[in-house]
C-alpha positions as semicolon CSV with decimal commas, in nm:
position;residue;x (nm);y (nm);z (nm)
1;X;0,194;5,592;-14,444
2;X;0,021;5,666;-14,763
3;X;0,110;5,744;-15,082
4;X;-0,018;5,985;-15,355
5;X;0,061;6,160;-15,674
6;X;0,457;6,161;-15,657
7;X;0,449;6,200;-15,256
8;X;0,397;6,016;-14,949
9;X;0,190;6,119;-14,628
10;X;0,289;6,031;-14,308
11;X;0,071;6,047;-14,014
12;X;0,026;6,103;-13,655
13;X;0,239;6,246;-13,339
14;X;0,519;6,002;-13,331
15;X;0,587;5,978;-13,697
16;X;0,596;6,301;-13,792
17;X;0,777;6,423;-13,525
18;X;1,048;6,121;-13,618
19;X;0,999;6,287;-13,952
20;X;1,111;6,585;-13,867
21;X;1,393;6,510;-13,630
22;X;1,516;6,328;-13,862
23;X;1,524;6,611;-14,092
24;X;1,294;6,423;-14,412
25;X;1,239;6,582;-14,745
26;X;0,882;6,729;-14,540
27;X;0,700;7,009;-14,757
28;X;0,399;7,064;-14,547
29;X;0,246;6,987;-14,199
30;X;-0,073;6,971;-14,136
31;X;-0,217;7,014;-13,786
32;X;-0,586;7,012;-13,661
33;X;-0,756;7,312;-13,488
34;X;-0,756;7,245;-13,162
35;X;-0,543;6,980;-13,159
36;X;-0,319;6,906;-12,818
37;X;0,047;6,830;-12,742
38;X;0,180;6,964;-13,111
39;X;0,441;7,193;-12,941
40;X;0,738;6,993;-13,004
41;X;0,631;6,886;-13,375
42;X;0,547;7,289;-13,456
43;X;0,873;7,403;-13,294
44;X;1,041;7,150;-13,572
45;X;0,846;7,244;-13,821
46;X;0,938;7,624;-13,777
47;X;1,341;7,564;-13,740
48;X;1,283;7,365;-14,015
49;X;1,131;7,642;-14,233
50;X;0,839;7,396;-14,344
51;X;0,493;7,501;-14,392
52;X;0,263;7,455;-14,156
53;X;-0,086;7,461;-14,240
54;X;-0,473;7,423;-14,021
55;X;-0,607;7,132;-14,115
56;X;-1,015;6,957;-14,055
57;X;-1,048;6,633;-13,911
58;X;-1,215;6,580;-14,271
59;X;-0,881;6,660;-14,409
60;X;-0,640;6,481;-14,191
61;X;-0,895;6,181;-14,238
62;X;-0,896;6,199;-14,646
63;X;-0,511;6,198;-14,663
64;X;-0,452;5,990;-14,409
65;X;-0,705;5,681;-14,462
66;X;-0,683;5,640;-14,084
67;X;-0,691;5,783;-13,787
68;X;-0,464;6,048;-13,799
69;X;-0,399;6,179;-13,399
70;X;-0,439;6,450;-13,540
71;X;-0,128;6,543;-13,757
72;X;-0,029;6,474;-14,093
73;X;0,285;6,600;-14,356
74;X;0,327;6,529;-14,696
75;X;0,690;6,423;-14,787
76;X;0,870;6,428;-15,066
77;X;0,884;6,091;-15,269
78;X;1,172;6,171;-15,488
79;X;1,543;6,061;-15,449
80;X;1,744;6,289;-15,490
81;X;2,108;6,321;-15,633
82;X;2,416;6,438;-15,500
83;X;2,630;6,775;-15,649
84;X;2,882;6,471;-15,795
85;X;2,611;6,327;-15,990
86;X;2,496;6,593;-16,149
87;X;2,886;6,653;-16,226
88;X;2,975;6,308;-16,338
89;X;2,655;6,310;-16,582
90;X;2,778;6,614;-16,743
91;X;3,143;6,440;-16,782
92;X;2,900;6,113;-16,945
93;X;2,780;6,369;-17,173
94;X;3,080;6,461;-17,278
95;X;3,006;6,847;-17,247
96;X;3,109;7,135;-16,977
97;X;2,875;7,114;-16,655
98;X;2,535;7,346;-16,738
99;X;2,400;7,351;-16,343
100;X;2,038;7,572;-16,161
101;X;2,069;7,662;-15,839
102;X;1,754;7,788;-15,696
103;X;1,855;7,958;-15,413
104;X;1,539;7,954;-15,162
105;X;1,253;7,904;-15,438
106;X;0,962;7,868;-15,189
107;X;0,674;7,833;-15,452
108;X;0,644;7,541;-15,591
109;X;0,481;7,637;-15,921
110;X;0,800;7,849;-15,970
111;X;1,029;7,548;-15,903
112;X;0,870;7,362;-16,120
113;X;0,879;7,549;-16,391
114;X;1,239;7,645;-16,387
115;X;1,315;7,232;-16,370
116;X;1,115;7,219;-16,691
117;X;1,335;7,473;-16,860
118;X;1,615;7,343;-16,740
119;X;1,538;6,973;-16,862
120;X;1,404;7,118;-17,176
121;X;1,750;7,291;-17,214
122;X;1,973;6,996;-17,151
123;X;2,099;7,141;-16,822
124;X;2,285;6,849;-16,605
125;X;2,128;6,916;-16,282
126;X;1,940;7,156;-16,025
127;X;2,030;7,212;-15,682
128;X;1,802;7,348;-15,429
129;X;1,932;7,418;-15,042
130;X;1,790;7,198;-14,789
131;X;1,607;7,469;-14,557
132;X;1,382;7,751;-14,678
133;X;1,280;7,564;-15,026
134;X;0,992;7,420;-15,182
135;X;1,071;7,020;-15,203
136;X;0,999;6,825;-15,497
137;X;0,618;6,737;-15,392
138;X;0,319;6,634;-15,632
139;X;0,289;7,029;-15,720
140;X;0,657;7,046;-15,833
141;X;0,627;6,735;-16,062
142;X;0,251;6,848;-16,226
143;X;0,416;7,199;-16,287
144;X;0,769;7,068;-16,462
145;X;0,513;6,876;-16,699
146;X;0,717;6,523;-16,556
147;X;1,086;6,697;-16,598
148;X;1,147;6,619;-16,202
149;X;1,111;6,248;-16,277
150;X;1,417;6,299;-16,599
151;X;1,671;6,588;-16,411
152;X;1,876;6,514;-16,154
153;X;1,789;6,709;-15,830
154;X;2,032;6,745;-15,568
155;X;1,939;6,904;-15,215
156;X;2,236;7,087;-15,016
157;X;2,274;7,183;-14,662
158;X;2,447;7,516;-14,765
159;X;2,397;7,692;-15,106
160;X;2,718;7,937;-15,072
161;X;2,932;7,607;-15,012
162;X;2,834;7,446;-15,279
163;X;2,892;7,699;-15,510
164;X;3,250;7,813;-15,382
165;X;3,338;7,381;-15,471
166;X;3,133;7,395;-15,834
167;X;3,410;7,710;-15,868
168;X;3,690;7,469;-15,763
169;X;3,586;7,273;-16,038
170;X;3,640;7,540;-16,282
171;X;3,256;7,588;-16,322
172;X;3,193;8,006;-16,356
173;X;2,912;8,113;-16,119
174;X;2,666;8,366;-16,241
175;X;2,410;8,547;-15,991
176;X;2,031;8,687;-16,129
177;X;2,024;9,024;-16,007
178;X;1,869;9,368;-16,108
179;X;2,172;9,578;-16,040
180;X;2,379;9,321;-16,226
181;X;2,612;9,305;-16,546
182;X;2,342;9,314;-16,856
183;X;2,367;8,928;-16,963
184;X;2,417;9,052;-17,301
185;X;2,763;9,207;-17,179
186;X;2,830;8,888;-17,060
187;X;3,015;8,531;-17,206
188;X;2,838;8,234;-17,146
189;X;3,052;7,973;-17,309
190;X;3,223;7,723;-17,098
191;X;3,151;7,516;-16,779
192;X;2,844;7,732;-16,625
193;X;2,629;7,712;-16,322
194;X;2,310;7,994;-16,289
195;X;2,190;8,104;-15,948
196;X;1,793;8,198;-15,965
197;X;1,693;8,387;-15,634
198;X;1,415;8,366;-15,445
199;X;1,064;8,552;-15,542
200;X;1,066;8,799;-15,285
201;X;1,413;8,845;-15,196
202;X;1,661;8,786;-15,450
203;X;2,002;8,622;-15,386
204;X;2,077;8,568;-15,043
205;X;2,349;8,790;-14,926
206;X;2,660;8,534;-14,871
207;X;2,498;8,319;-15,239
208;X;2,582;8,642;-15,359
209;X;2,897;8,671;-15,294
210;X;2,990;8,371;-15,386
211;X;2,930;8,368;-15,718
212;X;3,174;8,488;-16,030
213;X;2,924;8,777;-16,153
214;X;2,555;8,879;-16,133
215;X;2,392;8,947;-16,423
216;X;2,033;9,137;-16,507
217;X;1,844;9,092;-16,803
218;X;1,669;9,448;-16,967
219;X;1,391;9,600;-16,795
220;X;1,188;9,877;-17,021
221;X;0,883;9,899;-16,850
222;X;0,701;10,031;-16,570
223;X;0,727;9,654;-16,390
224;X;1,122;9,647;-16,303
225;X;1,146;9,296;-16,208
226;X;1,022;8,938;-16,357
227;X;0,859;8,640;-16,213
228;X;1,170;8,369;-16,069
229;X;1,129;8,104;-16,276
230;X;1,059;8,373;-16,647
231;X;1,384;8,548;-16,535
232;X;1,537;8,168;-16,500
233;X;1,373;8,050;-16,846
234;X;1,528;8,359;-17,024
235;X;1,866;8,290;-16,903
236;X;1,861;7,942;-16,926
237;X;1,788;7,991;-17,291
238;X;2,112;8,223;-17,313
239;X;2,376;7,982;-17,204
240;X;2,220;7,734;-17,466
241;X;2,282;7,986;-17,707
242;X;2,644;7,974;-17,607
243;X;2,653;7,618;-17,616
244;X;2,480;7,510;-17,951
């Protein structure tokens, strides 16, 4: 294994395949052309929803420091937190819980950003689901300018879960939409947790409906929708309002 810039590389068939049945934090695998026997490891991959990317030998060779078989994935060097840690820092703070969800955030430029907002902000916590997501890799950490290393990040199994217990905890839900409630409409004191959906697709359909309300922000021009992590910046920004 080596390690680099906030994440670790693991190499060659039986390790990454290990990796991957054993479900790891894995953002990217990288496979050489040609390459023999990767079936099983790009069947994981897929299920999985992890990238999977054509690699040289040069490649494999410069992030791996050894001989690679011909395989290689970059994985996640963060710990992450649980939903209850995020929670029970909020309690330490003595404030209502201010959560981000990301629900299936696949770039990682995007994620990034919207972790430095929400450190910036004072937010408690993000939580990202564990399939279908960019992980917190070296890209995530350059983008939040270092916020990944100060927020606490948890990673769930199922988004629409998660949120129907934050709302058993008295935490209101609020969706990102474009058919949504204006956010101006809208009252954003209180225990609040902000669902940001995914670039090309919005909120899933059953994140959706779990949440309290869906709100838009005002579109006036001929572009009628933002970039994830602006639309997650601007709304960020309108709970704090609420909360200074």
């Amino acid at each position: 294994m080596h390690t680099s810039a906030n994440e670790e590389i693991i190499y060659g068939k039986n390790a990454v395949t290990e990796a991957l049945k054993a479900e790891k934090s894995i953002d990217t695998v990288f496979i050489q052309k040609n390459a023999q026997g990767m079936d099983k490891i790009i069947a994981l991959a897929k299920k999985q929803g992890i990238v999977i990317k054509e690699a040289s030998d040069e490649k494999l060779r410069s992030m791996s420091c050894e001989k690679h078989g011909g395989v290689a994935a970059t994985l996640c060097a963060i710990t992450y937190s649980t939903v209850d840690d995020i929670l029970e820092s909020a309690k330490e703070k003595g404030k209502p819980p201010f959560i981000i969800i990301c629900d299936e955030i696949q770039d990682p430029h995007n994620l990034g950003a919207i972790i430095r907002t929400a450190e910036a902000a004072g937010a408690d916590g993000v939580i990202i689901p564990k399939r279908r997501s960019a992980v917190v890799n070296s890209t995530v950490f350059k983008t939040s300018a270092g916020a990944a290393a100060w927020i606490k990040i948890a990673k769930v199994s199922n988004l629409a879960d998660t949120i129907n217990q934050l709302k058993k905890q008295n935490i209101w839900v609020y969706g990102a939409e474009a058919d949504g409630t204006p956010v101006a409409k809208a009252n954003l004191s209180g225990a609040v947790a902000l669902v940001i959906g995914s670039e090309g697709f919005g909120l899933g359909r059953l994140v959706r409906e779990s949440c309290d309300e869906v709100l838009s922000l005002p579109m006036h021009g001929k572009v009628n929708s933002l970039n994830a992590s602006v639309s997650a910046g601007i709304l960020i920004y309108e709970v704090l309002r609420y909360r200074d």
